[in-house]
ZAMARGU-4260 file (C-alpha; in steps of 0.2 Angstrom, whole numbers, plus 5000, padded with zeros to 4 digits):
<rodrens>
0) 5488/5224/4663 | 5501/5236/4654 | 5493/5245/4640 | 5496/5240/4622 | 5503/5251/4610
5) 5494/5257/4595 | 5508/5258/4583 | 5513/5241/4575 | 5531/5236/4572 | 5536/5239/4552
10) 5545/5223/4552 | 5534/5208/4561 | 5521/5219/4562 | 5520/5214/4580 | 5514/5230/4598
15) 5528/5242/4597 | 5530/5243/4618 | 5528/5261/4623 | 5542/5271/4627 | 5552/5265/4611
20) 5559/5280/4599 | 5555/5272/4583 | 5541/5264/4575 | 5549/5244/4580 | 5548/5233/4592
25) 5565/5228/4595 | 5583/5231/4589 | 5583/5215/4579 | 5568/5219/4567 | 5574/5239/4565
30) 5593/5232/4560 | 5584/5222/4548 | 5570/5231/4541 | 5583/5247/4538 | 5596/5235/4529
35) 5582/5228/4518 | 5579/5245/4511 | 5598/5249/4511 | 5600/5236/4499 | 5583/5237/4487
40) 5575/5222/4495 | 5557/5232/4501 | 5548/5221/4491 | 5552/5206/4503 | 5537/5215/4513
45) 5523/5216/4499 | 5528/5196/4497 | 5526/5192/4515 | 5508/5200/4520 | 5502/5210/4535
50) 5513/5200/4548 | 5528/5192/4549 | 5539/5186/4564 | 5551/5197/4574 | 5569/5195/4574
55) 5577/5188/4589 | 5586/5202/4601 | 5602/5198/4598 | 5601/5197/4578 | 5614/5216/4575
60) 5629/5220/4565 | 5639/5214/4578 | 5632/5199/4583 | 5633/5193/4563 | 5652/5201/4563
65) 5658/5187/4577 | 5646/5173/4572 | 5658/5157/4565 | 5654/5146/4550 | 5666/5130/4555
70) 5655/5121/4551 | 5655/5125/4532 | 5673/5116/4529 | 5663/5101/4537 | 5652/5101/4521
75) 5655/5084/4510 | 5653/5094/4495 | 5650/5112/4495 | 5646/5114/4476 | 5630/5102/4480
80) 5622/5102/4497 | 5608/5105/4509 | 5607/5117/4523 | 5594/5120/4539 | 5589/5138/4539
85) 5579/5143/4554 | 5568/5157/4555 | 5559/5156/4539 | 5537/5160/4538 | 5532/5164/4523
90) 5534/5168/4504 | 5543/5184/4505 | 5557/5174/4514 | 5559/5164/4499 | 5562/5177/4486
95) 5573/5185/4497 | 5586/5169/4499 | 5584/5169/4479 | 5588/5187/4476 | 5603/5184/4490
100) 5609/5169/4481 | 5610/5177/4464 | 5621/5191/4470 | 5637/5178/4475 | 5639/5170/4458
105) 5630/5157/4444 | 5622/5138/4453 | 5604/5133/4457 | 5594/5135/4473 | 5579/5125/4478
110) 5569/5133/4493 | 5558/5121/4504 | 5550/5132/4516 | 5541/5115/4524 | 5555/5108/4527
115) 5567/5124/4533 | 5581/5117/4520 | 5590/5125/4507 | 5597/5115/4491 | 5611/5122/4482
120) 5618/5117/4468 | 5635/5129/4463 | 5649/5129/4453 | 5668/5135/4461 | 5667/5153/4460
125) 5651/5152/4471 | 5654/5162/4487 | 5646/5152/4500 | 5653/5159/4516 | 5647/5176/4509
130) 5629/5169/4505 | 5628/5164/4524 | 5634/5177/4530 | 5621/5187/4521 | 5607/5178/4525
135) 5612/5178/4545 | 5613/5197/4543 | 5594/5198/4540 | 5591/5188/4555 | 5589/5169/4552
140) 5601/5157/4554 | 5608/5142/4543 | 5616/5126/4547 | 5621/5110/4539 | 5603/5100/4534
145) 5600/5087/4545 | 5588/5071/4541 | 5573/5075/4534 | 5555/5073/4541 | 5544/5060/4535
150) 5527/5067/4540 | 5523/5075/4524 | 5516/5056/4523 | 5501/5058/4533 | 5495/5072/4523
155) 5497/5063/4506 | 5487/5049/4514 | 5473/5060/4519 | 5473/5066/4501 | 5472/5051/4494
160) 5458/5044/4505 | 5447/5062/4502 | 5446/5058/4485 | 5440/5039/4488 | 5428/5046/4500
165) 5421/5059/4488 | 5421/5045/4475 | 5415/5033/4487 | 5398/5046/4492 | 5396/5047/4474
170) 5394/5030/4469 | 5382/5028/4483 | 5371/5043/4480 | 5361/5035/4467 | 5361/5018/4478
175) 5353/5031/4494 | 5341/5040/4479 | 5332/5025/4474 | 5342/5012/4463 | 5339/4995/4467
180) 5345/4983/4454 | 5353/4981/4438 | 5368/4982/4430 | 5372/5000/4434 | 5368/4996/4452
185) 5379/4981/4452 | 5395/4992/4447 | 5392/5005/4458 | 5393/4993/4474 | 5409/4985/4466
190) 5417/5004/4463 | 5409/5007/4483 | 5418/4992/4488 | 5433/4996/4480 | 5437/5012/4485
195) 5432/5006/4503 | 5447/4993/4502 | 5458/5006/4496 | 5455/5018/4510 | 5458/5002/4522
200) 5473/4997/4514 | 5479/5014/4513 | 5474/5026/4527 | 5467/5012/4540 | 5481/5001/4541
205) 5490/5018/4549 | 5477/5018/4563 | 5479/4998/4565 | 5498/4999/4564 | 5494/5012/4581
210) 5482/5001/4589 | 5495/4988/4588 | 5509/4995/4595 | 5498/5002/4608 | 5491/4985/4616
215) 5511/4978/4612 | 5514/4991/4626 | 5499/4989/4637 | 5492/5006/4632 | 5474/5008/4627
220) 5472/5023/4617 | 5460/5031/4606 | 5469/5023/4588 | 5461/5005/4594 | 5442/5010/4593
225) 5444/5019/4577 | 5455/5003/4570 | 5442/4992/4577 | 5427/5003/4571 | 5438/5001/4551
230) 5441/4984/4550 | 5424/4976/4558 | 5415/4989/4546 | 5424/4986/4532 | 5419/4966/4537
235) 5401/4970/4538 | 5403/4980/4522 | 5412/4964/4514 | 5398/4952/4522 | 5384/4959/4516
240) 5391/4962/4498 | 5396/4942/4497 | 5379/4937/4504 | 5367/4952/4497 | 5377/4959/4484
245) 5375/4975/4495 | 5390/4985/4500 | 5383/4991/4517 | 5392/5005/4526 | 5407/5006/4510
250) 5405/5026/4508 | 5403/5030/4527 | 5422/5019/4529 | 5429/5028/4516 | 5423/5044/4524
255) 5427/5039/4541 | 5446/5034/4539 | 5447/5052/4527 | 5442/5059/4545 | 5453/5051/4553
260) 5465/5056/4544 | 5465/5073/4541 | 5464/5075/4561 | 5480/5064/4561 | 5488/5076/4549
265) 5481/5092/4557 | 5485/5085/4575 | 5506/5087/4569 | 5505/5098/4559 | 5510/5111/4568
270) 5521/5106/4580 | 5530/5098/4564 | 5530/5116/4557 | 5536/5124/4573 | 5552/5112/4577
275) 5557/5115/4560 | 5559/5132/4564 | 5574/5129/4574 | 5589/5121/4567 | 5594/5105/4570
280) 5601/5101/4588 | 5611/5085/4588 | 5619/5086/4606 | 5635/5083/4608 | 5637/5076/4591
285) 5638/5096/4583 | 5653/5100/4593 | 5669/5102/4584 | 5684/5109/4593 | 5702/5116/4584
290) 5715/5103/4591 | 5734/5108/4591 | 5745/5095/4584 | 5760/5104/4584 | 5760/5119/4569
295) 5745/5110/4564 | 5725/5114/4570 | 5712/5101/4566 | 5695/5102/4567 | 5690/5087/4580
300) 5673/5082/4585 | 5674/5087/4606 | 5669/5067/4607 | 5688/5066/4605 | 5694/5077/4615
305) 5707/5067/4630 | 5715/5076/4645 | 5731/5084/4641 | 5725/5091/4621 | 5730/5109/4617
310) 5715/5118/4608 | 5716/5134/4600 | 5702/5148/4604 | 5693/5162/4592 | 5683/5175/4600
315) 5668/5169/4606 | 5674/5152/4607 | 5664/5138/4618 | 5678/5130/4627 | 5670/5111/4628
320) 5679/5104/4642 | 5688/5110/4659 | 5705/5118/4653 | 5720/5131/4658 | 5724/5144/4649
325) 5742/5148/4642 | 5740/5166/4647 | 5727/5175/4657 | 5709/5178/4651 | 5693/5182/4651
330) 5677/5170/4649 | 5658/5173/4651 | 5651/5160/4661 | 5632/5164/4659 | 5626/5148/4653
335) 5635/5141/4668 | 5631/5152/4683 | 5621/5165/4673 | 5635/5178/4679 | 5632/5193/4668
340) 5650/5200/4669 | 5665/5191/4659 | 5680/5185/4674 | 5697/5185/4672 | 5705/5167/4675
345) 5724/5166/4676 | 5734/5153/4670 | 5733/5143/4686 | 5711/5144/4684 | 5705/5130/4678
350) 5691/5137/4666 | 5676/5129/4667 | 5667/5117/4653 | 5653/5127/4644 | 5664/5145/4648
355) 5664/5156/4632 | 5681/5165/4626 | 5677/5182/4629 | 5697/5189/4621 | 5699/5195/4605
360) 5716/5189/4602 | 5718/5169/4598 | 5722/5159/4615 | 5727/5141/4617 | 5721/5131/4631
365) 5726/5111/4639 | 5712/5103/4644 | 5713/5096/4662 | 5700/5082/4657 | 5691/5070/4645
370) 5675/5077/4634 | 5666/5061/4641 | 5669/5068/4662 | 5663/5086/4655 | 5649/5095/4662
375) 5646/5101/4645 | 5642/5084/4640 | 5630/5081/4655 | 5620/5096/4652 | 5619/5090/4633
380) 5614/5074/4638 | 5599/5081/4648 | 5582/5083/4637 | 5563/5084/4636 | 5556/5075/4621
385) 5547/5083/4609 | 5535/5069/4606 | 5527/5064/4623 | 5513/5055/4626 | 5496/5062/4631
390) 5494/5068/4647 | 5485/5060/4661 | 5468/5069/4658 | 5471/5063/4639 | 5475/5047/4646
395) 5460/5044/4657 | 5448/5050/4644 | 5454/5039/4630 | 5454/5025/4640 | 5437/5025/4646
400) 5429/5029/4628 | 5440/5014/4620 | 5433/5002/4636 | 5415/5010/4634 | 5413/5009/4615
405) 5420/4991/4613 | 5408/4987/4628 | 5395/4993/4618 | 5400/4985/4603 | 5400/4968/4611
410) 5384/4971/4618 | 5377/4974/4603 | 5384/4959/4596 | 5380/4945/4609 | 5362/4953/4611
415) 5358/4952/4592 | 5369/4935/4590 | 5355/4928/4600 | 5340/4935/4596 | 5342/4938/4578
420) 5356/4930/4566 | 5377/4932/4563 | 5375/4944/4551 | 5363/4954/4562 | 5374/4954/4574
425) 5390/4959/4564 | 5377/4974/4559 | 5375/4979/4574 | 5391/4980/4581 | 5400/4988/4564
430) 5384/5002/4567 | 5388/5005/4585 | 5408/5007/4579 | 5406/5017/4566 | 5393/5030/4574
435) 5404/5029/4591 | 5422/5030/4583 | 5427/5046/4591 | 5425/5058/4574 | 5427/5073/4588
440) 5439/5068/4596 | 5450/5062/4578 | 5447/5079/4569 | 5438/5093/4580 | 5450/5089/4596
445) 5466/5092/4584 | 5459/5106/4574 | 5455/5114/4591 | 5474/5113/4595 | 5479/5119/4580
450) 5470/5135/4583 | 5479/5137/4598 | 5495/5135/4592 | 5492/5144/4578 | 5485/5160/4587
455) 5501/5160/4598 | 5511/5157/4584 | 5506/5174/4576 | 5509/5180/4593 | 5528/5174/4593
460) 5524/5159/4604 | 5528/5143/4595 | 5524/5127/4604 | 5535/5111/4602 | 5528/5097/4614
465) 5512/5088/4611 | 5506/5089/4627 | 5512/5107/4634 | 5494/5116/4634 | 5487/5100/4644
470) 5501/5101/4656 | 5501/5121/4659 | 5483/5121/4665 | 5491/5114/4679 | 5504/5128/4682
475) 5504/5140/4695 | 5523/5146/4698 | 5532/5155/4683 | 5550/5156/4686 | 5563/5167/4677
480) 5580/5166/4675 | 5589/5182/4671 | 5603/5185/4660 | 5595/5182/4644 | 5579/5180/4649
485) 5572/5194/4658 | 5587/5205/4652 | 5594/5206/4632 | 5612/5203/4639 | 5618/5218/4632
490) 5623/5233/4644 | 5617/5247/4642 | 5626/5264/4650 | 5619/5285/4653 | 5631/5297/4649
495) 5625/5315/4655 | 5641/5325/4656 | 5657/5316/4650 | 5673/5326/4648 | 5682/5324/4632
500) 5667/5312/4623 | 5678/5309/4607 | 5694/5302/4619 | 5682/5292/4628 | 5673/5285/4612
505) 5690/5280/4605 | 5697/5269/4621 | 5677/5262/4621 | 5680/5255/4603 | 5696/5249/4607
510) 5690/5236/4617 | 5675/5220/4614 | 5673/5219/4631 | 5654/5221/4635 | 5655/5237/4646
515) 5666/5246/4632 | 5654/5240/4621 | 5641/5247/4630 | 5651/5266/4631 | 5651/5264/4613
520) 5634/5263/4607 | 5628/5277/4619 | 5641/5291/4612 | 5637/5282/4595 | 5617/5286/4596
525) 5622/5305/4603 | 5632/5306/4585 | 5649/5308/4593 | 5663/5300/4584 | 5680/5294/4590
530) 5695/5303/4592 | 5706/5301/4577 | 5726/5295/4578 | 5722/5287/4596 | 5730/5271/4600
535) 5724/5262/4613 | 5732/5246/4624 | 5718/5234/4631 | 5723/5229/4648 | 5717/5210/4650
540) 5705/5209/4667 | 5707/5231/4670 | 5701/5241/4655 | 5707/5252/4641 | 5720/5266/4640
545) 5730/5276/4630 | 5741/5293/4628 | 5733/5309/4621 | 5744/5324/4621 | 5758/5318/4634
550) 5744/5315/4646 | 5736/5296/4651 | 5721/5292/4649 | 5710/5278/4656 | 5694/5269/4655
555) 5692/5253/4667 | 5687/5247/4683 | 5688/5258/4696 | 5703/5255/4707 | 5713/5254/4691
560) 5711/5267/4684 | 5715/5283/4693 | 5703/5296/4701 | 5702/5311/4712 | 5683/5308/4719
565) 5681/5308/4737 | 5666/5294/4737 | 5660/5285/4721 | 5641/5281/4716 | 5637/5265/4727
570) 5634/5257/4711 | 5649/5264/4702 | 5658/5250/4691 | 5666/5262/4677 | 5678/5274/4677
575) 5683/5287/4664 | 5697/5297/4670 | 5709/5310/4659 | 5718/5323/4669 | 5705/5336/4670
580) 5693/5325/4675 | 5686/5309/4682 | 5670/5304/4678 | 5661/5289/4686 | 5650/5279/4673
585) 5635/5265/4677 | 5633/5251/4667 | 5615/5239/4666 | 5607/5228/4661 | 5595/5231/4646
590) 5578/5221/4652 | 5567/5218/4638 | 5552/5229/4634 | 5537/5231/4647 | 5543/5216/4657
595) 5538/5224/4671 | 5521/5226/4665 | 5520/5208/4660 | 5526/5201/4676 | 5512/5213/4686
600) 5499/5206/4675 | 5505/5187/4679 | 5507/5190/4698 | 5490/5200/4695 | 5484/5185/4690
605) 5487/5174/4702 | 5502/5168/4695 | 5517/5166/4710 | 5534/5174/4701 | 5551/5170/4703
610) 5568/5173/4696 | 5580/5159/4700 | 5598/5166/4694 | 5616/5160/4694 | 5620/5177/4693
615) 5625/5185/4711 | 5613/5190/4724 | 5615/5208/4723 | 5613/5209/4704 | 5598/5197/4705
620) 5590/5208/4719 | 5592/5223/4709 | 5584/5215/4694 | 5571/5208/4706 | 5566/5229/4711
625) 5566/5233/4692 | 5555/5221/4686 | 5540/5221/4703 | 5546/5204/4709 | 5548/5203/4729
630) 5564/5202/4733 | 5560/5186/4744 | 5555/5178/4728 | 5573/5184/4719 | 5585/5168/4722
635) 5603/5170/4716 | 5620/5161/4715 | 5611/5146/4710 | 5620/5134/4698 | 5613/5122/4687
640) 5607/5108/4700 | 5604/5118/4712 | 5591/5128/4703 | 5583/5107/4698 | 5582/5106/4716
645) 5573/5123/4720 | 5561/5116/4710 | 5558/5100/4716 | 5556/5109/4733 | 5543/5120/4724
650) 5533/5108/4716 | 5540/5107/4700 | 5527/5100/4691 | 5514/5117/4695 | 5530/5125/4690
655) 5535/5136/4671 | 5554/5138/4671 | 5559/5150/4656 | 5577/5153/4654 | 5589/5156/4641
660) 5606/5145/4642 | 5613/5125/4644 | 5616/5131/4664 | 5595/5131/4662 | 5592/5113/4654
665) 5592/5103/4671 | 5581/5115/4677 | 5568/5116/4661 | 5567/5093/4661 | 5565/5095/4680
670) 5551/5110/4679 | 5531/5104/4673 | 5533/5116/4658 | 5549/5124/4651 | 5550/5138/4638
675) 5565/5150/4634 | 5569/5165/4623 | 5585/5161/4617 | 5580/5156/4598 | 5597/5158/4592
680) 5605/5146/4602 | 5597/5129/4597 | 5604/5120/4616 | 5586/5124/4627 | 5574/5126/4614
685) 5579/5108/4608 | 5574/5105/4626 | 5562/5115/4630 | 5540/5114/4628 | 5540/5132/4619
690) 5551/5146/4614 | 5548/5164/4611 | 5552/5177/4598 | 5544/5193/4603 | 5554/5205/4614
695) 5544/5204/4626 | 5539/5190/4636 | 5519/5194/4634 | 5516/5180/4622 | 5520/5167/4642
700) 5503/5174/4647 | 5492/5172/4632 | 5500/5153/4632 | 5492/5150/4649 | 5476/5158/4645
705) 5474/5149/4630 | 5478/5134/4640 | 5463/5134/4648 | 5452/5143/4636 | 5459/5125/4627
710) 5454/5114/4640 | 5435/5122/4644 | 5432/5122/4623 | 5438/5102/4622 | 5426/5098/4638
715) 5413/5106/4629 | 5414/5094/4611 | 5418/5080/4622 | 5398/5086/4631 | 5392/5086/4615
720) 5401/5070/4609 | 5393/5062/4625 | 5375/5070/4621 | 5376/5062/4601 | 5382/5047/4604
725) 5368/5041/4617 | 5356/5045/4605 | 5366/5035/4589 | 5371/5022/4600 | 5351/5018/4605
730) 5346/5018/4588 | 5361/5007/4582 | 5356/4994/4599 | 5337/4994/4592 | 5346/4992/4576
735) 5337/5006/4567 | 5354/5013/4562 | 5354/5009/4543 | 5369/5015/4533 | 5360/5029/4526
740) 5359/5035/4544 | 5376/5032/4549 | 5382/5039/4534 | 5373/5056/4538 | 5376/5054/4556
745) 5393/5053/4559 | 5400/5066/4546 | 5386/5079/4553 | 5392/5077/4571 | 5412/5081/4566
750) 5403/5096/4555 | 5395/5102/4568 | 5410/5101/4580 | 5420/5108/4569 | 5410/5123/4567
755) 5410/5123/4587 | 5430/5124/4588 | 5431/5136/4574 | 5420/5150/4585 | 5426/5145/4600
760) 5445/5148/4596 | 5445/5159/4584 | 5452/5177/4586 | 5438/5189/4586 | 5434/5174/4602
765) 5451/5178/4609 | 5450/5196/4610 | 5434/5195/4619 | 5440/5181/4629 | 5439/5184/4651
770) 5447/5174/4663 | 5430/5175/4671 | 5423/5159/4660 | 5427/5144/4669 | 5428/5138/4686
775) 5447/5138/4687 | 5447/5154/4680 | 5435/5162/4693 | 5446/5152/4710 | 5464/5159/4702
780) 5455/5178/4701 | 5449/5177/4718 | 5466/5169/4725 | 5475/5184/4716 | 5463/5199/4726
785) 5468/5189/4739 | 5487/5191/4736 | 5484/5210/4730 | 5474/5212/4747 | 5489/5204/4755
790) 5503/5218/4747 | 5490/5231/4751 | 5491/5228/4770 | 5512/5224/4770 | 5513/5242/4764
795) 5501/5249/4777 | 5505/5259/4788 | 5505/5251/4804
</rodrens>
């Protein structure tokens, strides 16, 4: 495995990767953490704590210069309204958003980090556009507030029922310690009975509402023998309370449904929490085009775009539907093809559907067809849900324990129907429900998955699906798109010897184009500034030039621009030439941080690695040898269904597909597991299992580990849960199980499971964690000597 860093980034707190100047772990949280201090905002770091969360790569000056707020003049009411913010984690987040809103003018803001909305009541010399574009510039990212979540219900119920139970213990303390008549025993049983009712009415009736809609479907999971196990001891409890005046088993329902619960809530919690994290992605629906109706633009939802409308186009513009443009231009195509490079389409080109404007001067376009035929439209249309069902394991294991315990149950009560009495019998069986009900599995099982989402949430992993960690035990092909995922998307360029730098820097500032951009920066970190009084001419689709001194100079592709080399490099695709010189320049891409290491560690692993591009062949080969993945395994030119069918020929459902754009969304619904890095475009994450907001891409790994590490720790309560419930079973059969015993039983096994999961997952256990601890762990480490034998021998000599 690569080495890890001892320095910690100053932002997020995060591994610097080794090799970086500076004590951070990105560009995104060094851009941040310097403006922080530029502007007196350092105490945002004594509010937040030890960690925080890294800001996404693409979070600079520049990104937050291009990025649009359309959607602001879309707002009903911009003096009151609510907006989505993504990216916040904690308090110092909040103080900062105050001390950002108090700097553009008088009005009231109401921060709701549970939620990720912003309420903001103004008055007209509020600058709102300003208040945005500040807050993007520290990395997170606002929208217009979408609806609003309703699970804070769940938790307010568990509240609600924990106090009943505590009341509910109380009351029969003194029952349990000896009282047996009188008036003071009398209330106490009706106080025992009534907060027993209220915890049924309240928090049971969620559970039976479940079980319900469960059996309406055909599905037998585990909400139906807890709602059995509530309402037949809440029965018993009533029976023997009408005939003995004794509220039997009313403490250990109020404690049971409290359990029940407060696993519910922690089961969501989460996963709630992470979504919320991203802003709202509502499709199609969030797309707004500028519509030309003769002098006239209008903002339009793209639902309304027809064949034959003239839209207008800002830089960085997504152009929604196939169109022509009035004029030659240049488009990036990476979220269709994954092509790294912006192309040139001419006025006869028909621009694709999902093509970005990559100009800087406004362009109008006529679409060639309607928003509804759109491939934009299709890709939209394609998504994972976010709330699936349990997997198959989950599945099987629920069923059998809801068959077996209501076996039991009925057992119990034909047995002692016949050999003893009715209310025997109803005994019985509310004993054998209440001990059985699956307290492990309804708070010990979430809480266990809590931890693991948790501990790869401080590691920039956030998990969005219910049932990802069950299905990547499962996975044994990770594939990686390129563009975006395994690079930055930004270029980077090495400038040893350049004649006339300052010339140079000016044509590179002249142009948006990525390569100039590229030229740019690079003179920019040597500390070389532009030439003054040069005025350069960008020519669309060739490069940049200019006169200096009577003399032309130019900076383009080579071809264009004119040059007295005999041969250049081979993989030469700059020129800078004056007329003293000519000076051939290499643009690449920038890969994140130590994603080589991390992809030896997963092929190290076991782990089969791919890349799957749209990009070309060449460029994903070249990736392929930077990275240490075969180049048979590097697949290129693939669009967006062809890379879904690659899958399905690999077995998708053993397969992780991490990309970055919409051309990736067939591919991450077709792929077992989906995950992608690309946090500050809501179209994949919105479809994807998990994103990722380190730089690197090490967080992947510790996912799958702590999949399994997931998987053996669950098996191991559900042993135990096996092992207690044939003991509390045979005594509730025998009908030894009096409610005192029950009441002590069934809170001491979730106690002691709980304790279990704690230690198990916790991460003092994480860091001492081996893949040697489980089966599956020790058949994948002997697969991957195999494969390392395998590599050894191909580079053998023969």
């Amino acid at each position: 495995a690569m080495p890890r860093s001892p320095l910690s980034c100053r932002h997020c707190g995060l591994d610097v990767p080794p090799g970086r100047p500076d004590e951070f772990c990105c560009a995104g949280c060094a851009f941040v953490y310097r403006r922080l201090h530029a502007e007196g905002l350092g105490r945002f770091y004594d509010l937040r704590g030890a960690r925080g969360v890294p800001v996404s790569v693409s979070v600079s000056a520049m990104a937050v210069q291009s990025e649009t707020h359309d959607w602001l003049e879309d707002l009903d009411d911009p003096q009151r309204c609510e907006l989505d913010i993504q990216g916040m984690h904690c308090a110092g987040c909040a103080w900062l958003l105050e001390e950002l809103f108090e700097r553009h003018g008088p009005g009231h803001l109401e921060v709701n980090p549970g939620l990720g909305r912003l309420h903001l009541r103004t008055g007209d010399e509020f600058d709102l556009a300003g208040f945005v574009a500040d807050v993007e510039a520290f990395g997170y990212r606002l929208g217009p507030g979408g609806a609003t979540p309703s699970d804070e219900s769940d938790l307010l119920r568990a509240g609600i029922c924990l106090a009943l139970a505590g009341n509910g213990m109380f009351f029969s303390a003194a029952i349990y310690f000896g009282l047996e008549s009188g008036p003071i025993y009398e209330v106490l049983q009706e106080l025992s009975l009534g907060a027993a009712t209220l915890s049924v009415l309240i928090g049971g009736s969620v559970f039976v509402r479940a079980a319900f809609a469960g059996l309406r479907r055909g599905v037998v999971h585990l909400d139906l023998p807890i709602a059995l196990g509530i309402l037949l001891s809440y029965v018993g409890t009533l029976t023997t309370f009408s005939i003995h005046g004794e509220a039997r088993y009313a403490d250990t329902v109020s404690v049971f449904v409290a359990l029940m619960l407060l696993g519910r809530w922690l089961r969501r919690r989460v996963l709630v929490e992470n979504r919320r994290r991203l802003l709202d992605d509502r499709g199609a629906d969030a797309l707004v085009a500028r519509r030309v109706k003769g002098d006239v633009l209008e903002r339009v939802p793209c639902r309304q775009l027809r064949k034959g409308d003239r839209l207008a186009l800002a830089a960085g513009d997504l152009v929604p539907v196939a169109a022509l443009a009035e004029v030659a231009a240049p488009f990036r195509l990476d979220w269709i093809d994954g092509e790294s490079e912006p192309r040139l389409f001419q006025p006869d080109q028909a621009v694709p559907g999902g093509a970005f404007y990559a100009g800087t001067a406004p362009l109008r376009v006529v679409a060639t067809e309607d928003f509804q035929d759109s491939e934009v439209l299709r890709l939209l249309r394609t998504t994972r849900s976010t709330r699936t069902g349990p997997s198959r394991w989950w599945a099987r294991v629920a069923t059998r324990w809801s068959a077996g315990v209501l076996g039991l149950a009925a057992l119990g009560f034909a047995l002692w129907w016949v050999l003893a009495s009715p209310t025997a019998a109803i005994g019985v069986a509310t004993a054998v429900l209440v001990v059985t009900c699956p307290c492990a599995f309804g708070i010990a099982v979430p809480l266990a998955y809590e931890l693991a989402h948790a501990r790869l949430r401080r590691r920039g992993l956030f998990v969005r699906t219910d049932d990802f960690l069950d299905r990547a035990t499962r996975i044994d092909r990770v594939v990686f798109d390129k563009t975006g995922t395994l690079t930055t998307g930004v270029l980077s360029v090495d400038l040893d010897e350049v004649c006339d730098p300052a010339t140079l820097a000016a044509l590179a500032q002249a142009s948006e184009h990525p390569k100039s951009r590229a030229v740019a920066a690079a003179l920019e970190q040597r500390g070389i500034r532009a030439r003054a009084n040069v005025v350069a001419k960008e020519v669309v689709g060739k490069g940049v030039e200019a006169v200096v001194e009577g003399h032309r100079v130019r900076l383009g592709a080579p071809g264009w621009a004119p040059q007295d080399l005999e041969v250049l490099p081979k993989d030469c695709d700059l020129v800078f030439a004056t007329p003293d010189e000519t000076t051939p320049l290499v643009t690449r891409e920038t890969f994140r941080p130590g994603v080589a290491g991390e992809i030896e560690t997963l092929r190290d692993r076991g782990y089969d690695v791919w890349i799957v591009s749209g990009d070309r062949n060449g460029r994903v080969r070249q990736a392929a040898e930077r990275v240490g993945v075969p180049i048979a395994h590097a697949v290129g030119e693939a669009d967006p269904a062809e890379k879904a069918r690659w899958l399905e020929a690999h077995d998708a459902p053993r397969c992780l597909m991490v990309g970055d754009g919409l051309n990736d969304a067939v591919a991450a619904t077709t792929a077992g597991c989906s995950g992608t890095t690309a946090i500050d475009r809501p179209f994949l994450a919105s479809r994807s299992d998990f994103y990722v907001t380190t730089p690197g891409l090490a967080p992947i790994l510790d996912a799958l580990a702590t999949a399994h590490e997931l998987r053996q720790t669950v098996r191991r309560v559900l042993f135990f849960a096996l092992s207690y419930n044939v003991v509390s079973v045979s005594l509730a059969l025998a009908g030894l199980m009096t409610p005192w015993l029950a009441a002590l039983l069934m809170p001491a096994s979730s106690v002691a499971t709980l304790l279990y999961v704690s230690g198990s997952l916790s991460e003092r256990r994480a860091a001492a964690f081996s893949w040697r601890t489980s089966r599956w762990e020790t058949r994948r480490l002997r697969k991957a000597r195999r494969l390392q034998k395998a590599r050894r021998l191909q580079k053998a000599p023969s």
